[in-house]
N, CA, C and O atoms as a Tripos MOL2 file, in Angstrom:
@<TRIPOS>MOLECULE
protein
  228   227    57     0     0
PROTEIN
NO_CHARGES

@<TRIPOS>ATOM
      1 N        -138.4870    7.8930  -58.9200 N.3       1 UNK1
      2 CA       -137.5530    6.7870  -59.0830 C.3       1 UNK1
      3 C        -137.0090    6.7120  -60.5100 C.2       1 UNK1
      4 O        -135.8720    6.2690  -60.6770 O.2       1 UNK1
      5 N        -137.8640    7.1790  -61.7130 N.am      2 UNK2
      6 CA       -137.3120    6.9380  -62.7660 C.3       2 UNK2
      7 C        -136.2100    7.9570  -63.2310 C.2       2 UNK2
      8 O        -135.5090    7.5030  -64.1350 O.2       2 UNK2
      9 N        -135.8440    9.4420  -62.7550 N.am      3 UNK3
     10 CA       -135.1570   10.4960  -62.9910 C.3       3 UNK3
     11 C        -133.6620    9.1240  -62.2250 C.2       3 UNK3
     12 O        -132.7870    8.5580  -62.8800 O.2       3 UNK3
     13 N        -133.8630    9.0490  -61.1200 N.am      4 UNK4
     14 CA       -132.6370    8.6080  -60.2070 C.3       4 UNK4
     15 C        -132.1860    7.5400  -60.8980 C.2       4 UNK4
     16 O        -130.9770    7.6360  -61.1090 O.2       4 UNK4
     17 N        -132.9610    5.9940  -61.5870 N.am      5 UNK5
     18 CA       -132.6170    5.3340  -62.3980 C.3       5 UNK5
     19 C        -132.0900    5.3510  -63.6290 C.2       5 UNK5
     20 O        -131.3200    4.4330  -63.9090 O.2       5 UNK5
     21 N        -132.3810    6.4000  -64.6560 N.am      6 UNK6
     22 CA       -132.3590    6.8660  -65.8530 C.3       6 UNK6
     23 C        -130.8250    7.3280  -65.2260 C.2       6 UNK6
     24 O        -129.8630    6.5700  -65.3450 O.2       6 UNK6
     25 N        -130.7450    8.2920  -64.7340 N.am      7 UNK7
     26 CA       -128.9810    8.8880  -64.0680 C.3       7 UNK7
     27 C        -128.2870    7.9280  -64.0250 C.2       7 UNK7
     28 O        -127.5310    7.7400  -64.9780 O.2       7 UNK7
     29 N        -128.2960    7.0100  -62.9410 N.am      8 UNK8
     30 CA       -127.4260    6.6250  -62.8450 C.3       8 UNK8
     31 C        -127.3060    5.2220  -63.9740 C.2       8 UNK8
     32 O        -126.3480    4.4670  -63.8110 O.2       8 UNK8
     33 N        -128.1070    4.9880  -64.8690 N.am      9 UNK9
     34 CA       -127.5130    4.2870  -65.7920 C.3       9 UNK9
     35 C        -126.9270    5.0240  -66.7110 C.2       9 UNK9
     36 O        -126.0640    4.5210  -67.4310 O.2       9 UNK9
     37 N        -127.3800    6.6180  -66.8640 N.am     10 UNK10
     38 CA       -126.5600    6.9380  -67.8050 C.3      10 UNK10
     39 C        -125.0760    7.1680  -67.4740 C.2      10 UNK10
     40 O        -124.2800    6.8620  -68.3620 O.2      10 UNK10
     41 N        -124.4490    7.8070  -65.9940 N.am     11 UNK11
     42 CA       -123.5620    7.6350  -65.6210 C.3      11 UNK11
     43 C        -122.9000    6.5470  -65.6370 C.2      11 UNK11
     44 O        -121.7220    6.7750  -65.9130 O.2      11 UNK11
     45 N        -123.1930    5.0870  -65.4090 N.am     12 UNK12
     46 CA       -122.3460    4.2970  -65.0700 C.3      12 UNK12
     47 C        -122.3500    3.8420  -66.6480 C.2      12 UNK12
     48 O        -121.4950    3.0050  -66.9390 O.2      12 UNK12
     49 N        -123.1450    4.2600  -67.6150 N.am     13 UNK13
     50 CA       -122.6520    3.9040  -69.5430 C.3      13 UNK13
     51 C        -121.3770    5.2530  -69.2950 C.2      13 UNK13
     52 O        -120.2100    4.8800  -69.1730 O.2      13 UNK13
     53 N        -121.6020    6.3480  -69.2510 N.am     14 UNK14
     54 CA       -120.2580    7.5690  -69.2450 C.3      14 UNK14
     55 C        -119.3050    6.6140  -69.0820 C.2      14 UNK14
     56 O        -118.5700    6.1430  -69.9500 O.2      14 UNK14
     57 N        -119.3800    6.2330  -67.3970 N.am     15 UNK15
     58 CA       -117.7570    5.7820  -67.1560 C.3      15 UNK15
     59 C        -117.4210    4.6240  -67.6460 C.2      15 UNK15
     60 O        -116.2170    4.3710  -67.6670 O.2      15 UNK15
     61 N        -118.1980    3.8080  -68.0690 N.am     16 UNK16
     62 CA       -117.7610    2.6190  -68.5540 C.3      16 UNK16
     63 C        -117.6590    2.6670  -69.7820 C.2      16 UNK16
     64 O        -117.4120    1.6330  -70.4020 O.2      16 UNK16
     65 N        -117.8120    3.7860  -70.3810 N.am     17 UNK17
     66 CA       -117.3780    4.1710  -72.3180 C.3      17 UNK17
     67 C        -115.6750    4.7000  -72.4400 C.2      17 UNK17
     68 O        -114.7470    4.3730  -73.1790 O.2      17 UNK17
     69 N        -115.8470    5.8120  -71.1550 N.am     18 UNK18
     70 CA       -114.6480    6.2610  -70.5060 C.3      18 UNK18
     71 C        -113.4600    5.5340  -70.3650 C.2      18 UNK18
     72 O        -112.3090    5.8130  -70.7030 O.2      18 UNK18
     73 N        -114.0680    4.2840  -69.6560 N.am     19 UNK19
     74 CA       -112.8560    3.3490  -69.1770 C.3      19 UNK19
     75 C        -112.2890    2.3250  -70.5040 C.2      19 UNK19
     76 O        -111.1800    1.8150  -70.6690 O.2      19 UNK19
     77 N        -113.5380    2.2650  -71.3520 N.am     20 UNK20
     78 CA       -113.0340    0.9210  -72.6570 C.3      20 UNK20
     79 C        -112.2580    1.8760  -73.4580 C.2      20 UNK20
     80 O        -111.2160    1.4530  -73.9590 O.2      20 UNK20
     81 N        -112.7110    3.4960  -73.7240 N.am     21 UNK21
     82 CA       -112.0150    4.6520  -74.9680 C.3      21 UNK21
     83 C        -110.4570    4.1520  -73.9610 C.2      21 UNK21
     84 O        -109.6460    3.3530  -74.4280 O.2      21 UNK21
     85 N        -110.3520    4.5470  -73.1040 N.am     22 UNK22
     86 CA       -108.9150    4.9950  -72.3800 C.3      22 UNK22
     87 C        -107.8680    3.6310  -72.7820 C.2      22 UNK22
     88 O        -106.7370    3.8340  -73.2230 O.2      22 UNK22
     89 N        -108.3810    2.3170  -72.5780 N.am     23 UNK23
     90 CA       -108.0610    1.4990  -72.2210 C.3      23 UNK23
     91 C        -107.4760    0.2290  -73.3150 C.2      23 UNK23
     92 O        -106.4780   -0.4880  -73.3950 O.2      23 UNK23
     93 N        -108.9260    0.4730  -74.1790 N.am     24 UNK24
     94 CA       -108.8700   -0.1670  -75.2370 C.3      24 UNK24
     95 C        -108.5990    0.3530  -76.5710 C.2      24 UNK24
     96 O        -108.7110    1.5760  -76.4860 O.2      24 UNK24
     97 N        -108.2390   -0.0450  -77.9850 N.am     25 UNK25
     98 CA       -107.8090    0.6500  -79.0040 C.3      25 UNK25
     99 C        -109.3350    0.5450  -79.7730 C.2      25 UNK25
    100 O        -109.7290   -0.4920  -80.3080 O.2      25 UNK25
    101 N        -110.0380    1.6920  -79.7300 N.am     26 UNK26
    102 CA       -111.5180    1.5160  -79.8540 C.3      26 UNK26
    103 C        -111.6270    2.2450  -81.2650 C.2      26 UNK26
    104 O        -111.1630    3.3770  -81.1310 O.2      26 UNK26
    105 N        -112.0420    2.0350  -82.4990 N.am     27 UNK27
    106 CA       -112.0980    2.4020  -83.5970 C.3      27 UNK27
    107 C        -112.7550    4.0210  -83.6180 C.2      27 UNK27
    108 O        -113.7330    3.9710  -82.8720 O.2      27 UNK27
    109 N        -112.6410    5.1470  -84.0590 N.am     28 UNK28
    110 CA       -112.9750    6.3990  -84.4480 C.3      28 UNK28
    111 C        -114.0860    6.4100  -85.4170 C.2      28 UNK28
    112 O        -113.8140    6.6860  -86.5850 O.2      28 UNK28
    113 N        -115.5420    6.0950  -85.0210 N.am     29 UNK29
    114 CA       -116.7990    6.2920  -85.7580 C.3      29 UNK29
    115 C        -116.8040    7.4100  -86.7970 C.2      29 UNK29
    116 O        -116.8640    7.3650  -88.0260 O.2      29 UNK29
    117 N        -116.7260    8.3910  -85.9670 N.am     30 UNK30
    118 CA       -116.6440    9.4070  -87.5320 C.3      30 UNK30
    119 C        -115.9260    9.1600  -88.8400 C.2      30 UNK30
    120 O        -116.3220    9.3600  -89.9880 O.2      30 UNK30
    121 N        -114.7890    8.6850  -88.4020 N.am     31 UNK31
    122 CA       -113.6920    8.4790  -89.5080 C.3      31 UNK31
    123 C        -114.4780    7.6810  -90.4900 C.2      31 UNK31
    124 O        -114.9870    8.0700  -91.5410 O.2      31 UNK31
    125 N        -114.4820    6.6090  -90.0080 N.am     32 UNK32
    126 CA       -115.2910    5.1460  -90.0900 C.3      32 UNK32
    127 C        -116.7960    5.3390  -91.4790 C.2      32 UNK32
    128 O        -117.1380    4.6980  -92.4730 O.2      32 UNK32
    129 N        -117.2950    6.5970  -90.7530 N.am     33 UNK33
    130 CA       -118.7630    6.9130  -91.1620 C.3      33 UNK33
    131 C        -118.2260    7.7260  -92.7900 C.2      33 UNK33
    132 O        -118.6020    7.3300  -93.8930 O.2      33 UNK33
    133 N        -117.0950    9.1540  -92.5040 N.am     34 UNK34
    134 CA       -116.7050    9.6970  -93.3480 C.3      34 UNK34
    135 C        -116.3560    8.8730  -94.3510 C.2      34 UNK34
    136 O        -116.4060    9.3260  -95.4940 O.2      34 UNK34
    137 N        -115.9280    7.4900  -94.1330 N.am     35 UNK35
    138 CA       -114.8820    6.6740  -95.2950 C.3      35 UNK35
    139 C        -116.0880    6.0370  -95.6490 C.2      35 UNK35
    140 O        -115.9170    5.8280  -96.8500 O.2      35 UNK35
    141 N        -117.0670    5.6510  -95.3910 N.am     36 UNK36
    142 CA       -118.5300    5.0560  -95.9270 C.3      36 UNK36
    143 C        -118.8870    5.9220  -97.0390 C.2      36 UNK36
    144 O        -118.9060    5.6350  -98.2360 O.2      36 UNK36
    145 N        -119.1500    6.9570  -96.5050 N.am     37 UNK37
    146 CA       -119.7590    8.1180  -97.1440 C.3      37 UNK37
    147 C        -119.2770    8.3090  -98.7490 C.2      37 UNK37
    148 O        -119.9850    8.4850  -99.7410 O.2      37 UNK37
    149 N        -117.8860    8.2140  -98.6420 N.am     38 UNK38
    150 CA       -117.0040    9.0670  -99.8230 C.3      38 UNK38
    151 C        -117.1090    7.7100 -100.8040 C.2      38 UNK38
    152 O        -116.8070    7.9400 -101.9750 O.2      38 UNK38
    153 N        -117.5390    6.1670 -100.4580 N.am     39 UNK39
    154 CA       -117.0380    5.2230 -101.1630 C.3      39 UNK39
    155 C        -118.4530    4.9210 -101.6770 C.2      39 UNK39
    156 O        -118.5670    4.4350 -102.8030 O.2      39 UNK39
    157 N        -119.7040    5.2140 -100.8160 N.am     40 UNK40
    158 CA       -120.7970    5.0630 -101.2330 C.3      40 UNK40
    159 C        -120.9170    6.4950 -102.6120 C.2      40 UNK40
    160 O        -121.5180    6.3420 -103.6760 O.2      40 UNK40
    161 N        -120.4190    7.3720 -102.3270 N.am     41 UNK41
    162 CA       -120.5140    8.3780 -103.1740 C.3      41 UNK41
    163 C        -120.1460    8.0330 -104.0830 C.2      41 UNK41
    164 O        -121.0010    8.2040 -104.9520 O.2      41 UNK41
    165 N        -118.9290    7.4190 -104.6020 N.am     42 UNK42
    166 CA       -118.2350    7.4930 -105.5280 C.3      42 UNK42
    167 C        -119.0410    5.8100 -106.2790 C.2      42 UNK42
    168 O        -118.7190    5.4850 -107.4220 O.2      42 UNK42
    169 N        -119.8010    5.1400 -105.6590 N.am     43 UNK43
    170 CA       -120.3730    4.2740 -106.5640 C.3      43 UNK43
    171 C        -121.5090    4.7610 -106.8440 C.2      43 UNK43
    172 O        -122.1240    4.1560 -107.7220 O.2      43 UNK43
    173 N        -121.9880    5.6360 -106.4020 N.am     44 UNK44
    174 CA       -123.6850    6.1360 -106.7780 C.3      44 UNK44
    175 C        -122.8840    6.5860 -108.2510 C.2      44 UNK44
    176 O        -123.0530    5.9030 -109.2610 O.2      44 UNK44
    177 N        -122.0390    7.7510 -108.2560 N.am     45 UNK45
    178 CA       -121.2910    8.3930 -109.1370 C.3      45 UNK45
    179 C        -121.1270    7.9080 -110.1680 C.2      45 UNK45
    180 O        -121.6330    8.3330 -111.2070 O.2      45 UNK45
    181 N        -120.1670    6.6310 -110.0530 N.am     46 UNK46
    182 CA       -120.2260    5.6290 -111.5240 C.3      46 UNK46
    183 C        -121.2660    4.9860 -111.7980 C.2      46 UNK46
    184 O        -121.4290    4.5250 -112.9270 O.2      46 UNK46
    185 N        -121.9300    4.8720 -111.0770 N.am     47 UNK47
    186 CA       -123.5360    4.1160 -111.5680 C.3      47 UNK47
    187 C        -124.6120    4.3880 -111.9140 C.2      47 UNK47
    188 O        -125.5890    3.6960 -112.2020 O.2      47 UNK47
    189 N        -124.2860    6.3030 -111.8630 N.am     48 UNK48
    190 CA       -125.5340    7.1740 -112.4650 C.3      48 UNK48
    191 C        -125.7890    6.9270 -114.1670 C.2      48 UNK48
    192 O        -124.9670    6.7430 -115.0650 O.2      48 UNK48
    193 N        -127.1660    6.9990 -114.1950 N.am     49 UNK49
    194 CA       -127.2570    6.7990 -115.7230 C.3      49 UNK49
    195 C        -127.1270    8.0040 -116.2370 C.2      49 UNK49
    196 O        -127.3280    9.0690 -115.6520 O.2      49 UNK49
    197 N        -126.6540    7.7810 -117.7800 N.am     50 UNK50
    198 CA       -126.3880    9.5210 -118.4810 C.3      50 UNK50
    199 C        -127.8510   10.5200 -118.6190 C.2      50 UNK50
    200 O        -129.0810   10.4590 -118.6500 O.2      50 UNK50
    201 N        -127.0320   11.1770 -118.6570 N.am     51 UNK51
    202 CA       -128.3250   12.5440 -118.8810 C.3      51 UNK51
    203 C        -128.6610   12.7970 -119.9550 C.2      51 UNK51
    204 O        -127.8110   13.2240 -120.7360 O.2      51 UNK51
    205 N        -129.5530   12.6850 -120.2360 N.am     52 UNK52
    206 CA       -130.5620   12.8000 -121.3790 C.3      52 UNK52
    207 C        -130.1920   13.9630 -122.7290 C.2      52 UNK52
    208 O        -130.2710   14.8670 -121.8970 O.2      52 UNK52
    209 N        -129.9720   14.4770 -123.6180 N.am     53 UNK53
    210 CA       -129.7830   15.3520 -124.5450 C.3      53 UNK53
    211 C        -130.9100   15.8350 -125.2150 C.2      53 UNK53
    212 O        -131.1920   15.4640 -126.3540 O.2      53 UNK53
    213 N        -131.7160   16.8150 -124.4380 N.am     54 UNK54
    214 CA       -133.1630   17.1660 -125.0890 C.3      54 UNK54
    215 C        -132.7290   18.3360 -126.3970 C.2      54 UNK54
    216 O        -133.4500   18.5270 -127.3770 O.2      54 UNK54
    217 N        -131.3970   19.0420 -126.1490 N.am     55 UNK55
    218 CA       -131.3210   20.0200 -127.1130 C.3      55 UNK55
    219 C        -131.3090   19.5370 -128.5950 C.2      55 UNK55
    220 O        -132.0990   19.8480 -129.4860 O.2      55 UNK55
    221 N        -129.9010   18.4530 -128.6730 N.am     56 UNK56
    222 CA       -129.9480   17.7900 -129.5970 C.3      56 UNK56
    223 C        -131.2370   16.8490 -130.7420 C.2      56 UNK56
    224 O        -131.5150   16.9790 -131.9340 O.2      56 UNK56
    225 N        -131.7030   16.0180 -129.7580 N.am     57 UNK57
    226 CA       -132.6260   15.0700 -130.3510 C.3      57 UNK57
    227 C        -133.9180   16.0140 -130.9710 C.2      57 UNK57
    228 O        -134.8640   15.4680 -131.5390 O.2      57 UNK57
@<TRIPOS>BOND
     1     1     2 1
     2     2     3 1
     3     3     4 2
     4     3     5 am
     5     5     6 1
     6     6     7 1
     7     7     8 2
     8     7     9 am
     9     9    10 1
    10    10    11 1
    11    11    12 2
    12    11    13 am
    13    13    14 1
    14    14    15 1
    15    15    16 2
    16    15    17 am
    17    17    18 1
    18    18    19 1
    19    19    20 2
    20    19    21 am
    21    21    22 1
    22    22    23 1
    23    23    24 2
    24    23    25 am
    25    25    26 1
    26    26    27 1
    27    27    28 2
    28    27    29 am
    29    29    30 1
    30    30    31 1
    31    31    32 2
    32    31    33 am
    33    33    34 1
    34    34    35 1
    35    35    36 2
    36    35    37 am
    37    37    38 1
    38    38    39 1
    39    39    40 2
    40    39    41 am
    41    41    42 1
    42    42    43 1
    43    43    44 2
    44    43    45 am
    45    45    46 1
    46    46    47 1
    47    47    48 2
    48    47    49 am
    49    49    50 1
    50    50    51 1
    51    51    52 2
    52    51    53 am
    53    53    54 1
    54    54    55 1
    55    55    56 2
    56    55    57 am
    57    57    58 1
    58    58    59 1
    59    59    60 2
    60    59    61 am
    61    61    62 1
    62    62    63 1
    63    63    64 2
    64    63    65 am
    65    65    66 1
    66    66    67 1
    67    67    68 2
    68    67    69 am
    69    69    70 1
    70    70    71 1
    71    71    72 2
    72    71    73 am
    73    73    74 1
    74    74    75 1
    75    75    76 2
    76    75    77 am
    77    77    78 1
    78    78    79 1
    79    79    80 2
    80    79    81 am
    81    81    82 1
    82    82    83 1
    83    83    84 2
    84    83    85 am
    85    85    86 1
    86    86    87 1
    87    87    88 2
    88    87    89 am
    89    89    90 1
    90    90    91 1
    91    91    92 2
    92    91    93 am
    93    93    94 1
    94    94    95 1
    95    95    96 2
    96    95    97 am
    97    97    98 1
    98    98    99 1
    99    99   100 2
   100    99   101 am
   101   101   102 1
   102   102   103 1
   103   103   104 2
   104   103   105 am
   105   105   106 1
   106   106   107 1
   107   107   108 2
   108   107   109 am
   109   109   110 1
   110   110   111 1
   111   111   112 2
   112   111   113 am
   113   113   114 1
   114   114   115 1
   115   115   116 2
   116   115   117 am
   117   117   118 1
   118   118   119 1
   119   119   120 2
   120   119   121 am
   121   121   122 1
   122   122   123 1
   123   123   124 2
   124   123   125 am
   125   125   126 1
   126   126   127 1
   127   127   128 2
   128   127   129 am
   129   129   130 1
   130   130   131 1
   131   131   132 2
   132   131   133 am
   133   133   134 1
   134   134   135 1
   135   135   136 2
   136   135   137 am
   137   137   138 1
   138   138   139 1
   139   139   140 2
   140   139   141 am
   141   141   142 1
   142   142   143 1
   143   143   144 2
   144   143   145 am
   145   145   146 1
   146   146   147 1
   147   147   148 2
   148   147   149 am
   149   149   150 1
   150   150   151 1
   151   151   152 2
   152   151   153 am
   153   153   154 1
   154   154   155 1
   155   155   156 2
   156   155   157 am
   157   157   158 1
   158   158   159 1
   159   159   160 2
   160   159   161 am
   161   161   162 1
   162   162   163 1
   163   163   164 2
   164   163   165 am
   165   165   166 1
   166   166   167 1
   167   167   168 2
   168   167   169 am
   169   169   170 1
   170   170   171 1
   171   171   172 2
   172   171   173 am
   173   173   174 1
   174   174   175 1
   175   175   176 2
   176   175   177 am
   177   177   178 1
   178   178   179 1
   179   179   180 2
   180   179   181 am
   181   181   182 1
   182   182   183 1
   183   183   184 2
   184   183   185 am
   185   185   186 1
   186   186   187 1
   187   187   188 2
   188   187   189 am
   189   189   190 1
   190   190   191 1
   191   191   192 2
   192   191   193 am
   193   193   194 1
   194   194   195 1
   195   195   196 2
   196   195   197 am
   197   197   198 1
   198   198   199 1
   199   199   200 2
   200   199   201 am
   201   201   202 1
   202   202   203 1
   203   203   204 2
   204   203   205 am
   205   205   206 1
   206   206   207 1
   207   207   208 2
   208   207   209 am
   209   209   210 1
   210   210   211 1
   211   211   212 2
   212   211   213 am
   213   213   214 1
   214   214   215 1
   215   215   216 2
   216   215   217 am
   217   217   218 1
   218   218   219 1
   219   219   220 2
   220   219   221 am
   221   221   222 1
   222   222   223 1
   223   223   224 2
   224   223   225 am
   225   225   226 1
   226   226   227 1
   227   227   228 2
@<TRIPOS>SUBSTRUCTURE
     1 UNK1         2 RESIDUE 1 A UNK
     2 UNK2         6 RESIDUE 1 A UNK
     3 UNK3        10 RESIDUE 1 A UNK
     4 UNK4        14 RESIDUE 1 A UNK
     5 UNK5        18 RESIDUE 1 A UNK
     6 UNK6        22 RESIDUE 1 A UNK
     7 UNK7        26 RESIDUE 1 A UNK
     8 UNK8        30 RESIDUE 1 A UNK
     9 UNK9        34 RESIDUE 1 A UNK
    10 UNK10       38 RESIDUE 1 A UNK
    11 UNK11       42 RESIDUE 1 A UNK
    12 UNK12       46 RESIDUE 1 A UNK
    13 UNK13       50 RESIDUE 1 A UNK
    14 UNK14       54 RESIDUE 1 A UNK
    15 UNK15       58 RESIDUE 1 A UNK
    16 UNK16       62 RESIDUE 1 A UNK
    17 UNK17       66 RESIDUE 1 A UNK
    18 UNK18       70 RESIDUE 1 A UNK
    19 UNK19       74 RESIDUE 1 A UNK
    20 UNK20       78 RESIDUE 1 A UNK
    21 UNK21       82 RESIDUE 1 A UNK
    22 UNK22       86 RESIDUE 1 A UNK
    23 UNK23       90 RESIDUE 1 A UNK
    24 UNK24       94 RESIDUE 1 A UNK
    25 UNK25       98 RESIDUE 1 A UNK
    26 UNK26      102 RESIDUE 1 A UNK
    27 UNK27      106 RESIDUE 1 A UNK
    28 UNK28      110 RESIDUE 1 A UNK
    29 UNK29      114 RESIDUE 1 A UNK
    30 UNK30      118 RESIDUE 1 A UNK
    31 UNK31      122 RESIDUE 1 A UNK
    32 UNK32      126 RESIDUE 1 A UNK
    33 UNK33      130 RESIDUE 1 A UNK
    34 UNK34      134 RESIDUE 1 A UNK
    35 UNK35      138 RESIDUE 1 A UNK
    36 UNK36      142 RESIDUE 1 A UNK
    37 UNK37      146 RESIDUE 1 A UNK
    38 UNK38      150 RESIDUE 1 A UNK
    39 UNK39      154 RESIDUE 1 A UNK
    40 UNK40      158 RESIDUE 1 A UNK
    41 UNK41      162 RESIDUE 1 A UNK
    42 UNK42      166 RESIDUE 1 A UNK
    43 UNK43      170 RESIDUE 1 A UNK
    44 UNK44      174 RESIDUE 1 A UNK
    45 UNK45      178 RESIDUE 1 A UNK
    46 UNK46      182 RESIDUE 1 A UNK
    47 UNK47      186 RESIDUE 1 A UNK
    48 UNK48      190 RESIDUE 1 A UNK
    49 UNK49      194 RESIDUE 1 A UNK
    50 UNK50      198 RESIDUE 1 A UNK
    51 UNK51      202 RESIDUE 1 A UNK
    52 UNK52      206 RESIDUE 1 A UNK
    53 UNK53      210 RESIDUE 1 A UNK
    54 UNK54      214 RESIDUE 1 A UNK
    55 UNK55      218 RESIDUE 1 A UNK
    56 UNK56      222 RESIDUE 1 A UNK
    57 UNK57      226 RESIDUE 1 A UNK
């Protein structure tokens, strides 16, 4: 019973992801994730502390 249950909920999530992508104007996760990524980067970036000068000192 649990193979036949597990199916068909995963089928009826398919078509009903199917039907909201087609239907509705549903935002692009990757994009979404990529534009996180590059903005989190770029504040780690300015917020790194400087690097040390062992040659000098």
């Amino acid at each position: 019973m649990g193979i036949v249950r597990t199916g068909f909920n995963f089928m009826l999530g398919t078509f009903f992801g199917i039907y909201i992508a087609q239907n509705y104007n549903v935002p692009n996760i990757q994009k979404m994730a990529n534009t996180g990524m590059a903005i989190a980067k770029s504040i780690e970036e300015s917020n790194r502390k400087p690097k040390k000068r062992d040659a000098e000192d």
